[in-house]
DOMIKOL-784840 format. One record per residue (C-alpha): residue number from 1; chain; residue in one letter; x, y, z. Coordinates in steps of 0.5 Angstrom, whole numbers. Layout:
N
{NUM, 'A', 'A', {X, Y, Z}}
...
This chain:
119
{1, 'A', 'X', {30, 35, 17}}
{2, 'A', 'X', {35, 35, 22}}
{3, 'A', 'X', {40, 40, 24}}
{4, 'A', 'X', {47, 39, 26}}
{5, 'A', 'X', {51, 44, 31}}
{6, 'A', 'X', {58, 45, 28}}
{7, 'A', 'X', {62, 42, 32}}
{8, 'A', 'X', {59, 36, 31}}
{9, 'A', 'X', {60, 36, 23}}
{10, 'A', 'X', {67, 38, 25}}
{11, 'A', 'X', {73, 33, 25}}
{12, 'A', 'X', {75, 31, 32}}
{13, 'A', 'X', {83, 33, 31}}
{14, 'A', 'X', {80, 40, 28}}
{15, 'A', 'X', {76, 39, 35}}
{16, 'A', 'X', {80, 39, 40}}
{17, 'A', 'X', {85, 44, 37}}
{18, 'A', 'X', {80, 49, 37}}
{19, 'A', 'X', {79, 47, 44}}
{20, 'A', 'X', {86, 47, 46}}
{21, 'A', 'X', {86, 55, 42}}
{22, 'A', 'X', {81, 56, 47}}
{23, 'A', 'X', {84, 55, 54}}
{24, 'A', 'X', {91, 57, 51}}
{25, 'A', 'X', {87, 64, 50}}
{26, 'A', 'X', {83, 64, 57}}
{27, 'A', 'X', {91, 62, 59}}
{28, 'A', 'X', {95, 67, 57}}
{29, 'A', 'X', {88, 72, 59}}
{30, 'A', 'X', {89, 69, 66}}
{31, 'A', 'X', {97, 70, 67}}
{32, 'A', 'X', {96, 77, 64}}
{33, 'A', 'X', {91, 78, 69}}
{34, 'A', 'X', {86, 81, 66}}
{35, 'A', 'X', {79, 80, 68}}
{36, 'A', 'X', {74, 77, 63}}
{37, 'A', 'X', {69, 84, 63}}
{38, 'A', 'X', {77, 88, 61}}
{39, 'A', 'X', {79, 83, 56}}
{40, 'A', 'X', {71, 83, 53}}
{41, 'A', 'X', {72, 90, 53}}
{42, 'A', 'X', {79, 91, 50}}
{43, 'A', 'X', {77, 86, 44}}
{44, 'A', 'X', {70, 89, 43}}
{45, 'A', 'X', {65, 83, 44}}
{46, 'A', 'X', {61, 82, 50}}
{47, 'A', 'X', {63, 77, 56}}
{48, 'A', 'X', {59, 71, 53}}
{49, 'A', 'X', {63, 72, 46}}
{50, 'A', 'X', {70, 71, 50}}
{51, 'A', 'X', {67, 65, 53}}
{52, 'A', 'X', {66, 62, 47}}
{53, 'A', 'X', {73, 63, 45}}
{54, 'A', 'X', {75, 60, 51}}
{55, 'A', 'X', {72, 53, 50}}
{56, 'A', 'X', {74, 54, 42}}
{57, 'A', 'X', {67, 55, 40}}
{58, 'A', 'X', {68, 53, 32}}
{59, 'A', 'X', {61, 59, 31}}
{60, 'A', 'X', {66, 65, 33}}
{61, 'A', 'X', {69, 68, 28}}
{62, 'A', 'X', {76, 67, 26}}
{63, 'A', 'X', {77, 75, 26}}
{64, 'A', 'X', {74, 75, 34}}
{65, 'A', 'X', {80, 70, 36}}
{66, 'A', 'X', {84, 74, 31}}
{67, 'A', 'X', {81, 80, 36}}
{68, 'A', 'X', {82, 76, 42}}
{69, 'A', 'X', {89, 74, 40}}
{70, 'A', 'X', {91, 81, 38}}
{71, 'A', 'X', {88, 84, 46}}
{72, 'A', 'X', {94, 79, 49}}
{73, 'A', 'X', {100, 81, 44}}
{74, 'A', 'X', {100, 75, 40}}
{75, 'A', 'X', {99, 77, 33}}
{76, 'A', 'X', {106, 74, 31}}
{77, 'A', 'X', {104, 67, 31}}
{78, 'A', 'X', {98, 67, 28}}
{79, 'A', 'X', {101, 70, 22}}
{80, 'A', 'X', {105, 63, 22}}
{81, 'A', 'X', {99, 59, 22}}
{82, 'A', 'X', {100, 57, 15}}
{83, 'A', 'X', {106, 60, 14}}
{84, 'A', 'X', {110, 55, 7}}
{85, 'A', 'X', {116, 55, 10}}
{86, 'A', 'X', {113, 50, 16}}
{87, 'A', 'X', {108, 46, 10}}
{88, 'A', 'X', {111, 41, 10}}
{89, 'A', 'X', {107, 36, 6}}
{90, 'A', 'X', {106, 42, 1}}
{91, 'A', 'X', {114, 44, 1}}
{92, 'A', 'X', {115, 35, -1}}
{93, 'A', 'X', {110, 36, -6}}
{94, 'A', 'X', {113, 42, -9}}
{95, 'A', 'X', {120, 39, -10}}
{96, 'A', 'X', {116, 32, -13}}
{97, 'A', 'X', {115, 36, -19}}
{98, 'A', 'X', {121, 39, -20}}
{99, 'A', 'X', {123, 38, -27}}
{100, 'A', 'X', {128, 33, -28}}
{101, 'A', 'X', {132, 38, -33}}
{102, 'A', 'X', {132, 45, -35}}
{103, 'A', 'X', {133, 47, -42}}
{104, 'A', 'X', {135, 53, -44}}
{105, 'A', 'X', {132, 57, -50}}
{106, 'A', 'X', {135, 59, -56}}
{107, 'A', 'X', {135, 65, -58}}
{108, 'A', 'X', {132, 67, -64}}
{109, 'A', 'X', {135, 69, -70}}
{110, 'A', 'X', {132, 76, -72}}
{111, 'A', 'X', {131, 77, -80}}
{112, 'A', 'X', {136, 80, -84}}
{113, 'A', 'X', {133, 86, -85}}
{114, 'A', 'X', {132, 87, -78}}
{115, 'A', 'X', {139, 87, -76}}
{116, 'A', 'X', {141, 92, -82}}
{117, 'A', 'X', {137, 97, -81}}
{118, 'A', 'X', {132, 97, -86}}
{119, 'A', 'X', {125, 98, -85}}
């Protein structure tokens, strides 16, 4: 049986946006001036964990990156990755089906008996 890497299962755009996640990550760690064994150290993972996030390594966890992400102060963003407000397939799909007319209810008429009082 043959097995396959992670990487190699995964489409090519997942790929490369995973890729550029990692050296926008080792980016930002290198303008902030932090040295891999501090920032390691600050995420909670070892040295050779953060190298894998640095070239987007798919089999580190999402919570690591999350970790990671939190250490260099950019949390904000990845709450916004799936934010509804920027899916714009599924907002063009939510207006598809809109209804075309909007009827209102009738109220329904109470029995005589309920609206006298009389039990």
């Amino acid at each position: 049986m043959i097995q396959h890497r992670p990487t190699e299962t995964l489409p090519l755009p997942v790929r490369r946006a995973m890729r550029k996640l990692g050296q926008d990550i080792r980016d930002a760690r290198r303008r902030r001036r932090i040295s891999t064994a501090i920032m390691a150290e600050r995420a909670s993972i070892s040295r050779t964990t953060l190298h894998k996030v640095e070239r987007g390594d798919p089999s580190v966890s999402f919570g690591t990156y999350a970790t990671v992400l939190f250490v260099l102060g950019l949390t904000e963003r990845l709450a916004e990755v799936a934010d509804v407000r920027s899916d714009a397939v599924g907002l063009e799909l939510e207006e598809e089906n809109l209804p075309q007319r909007i009827r209102h209810r009738k109220k329904s008429k109470r029995s005589s008996s309920d609206s006298k009082g009389i039990e």
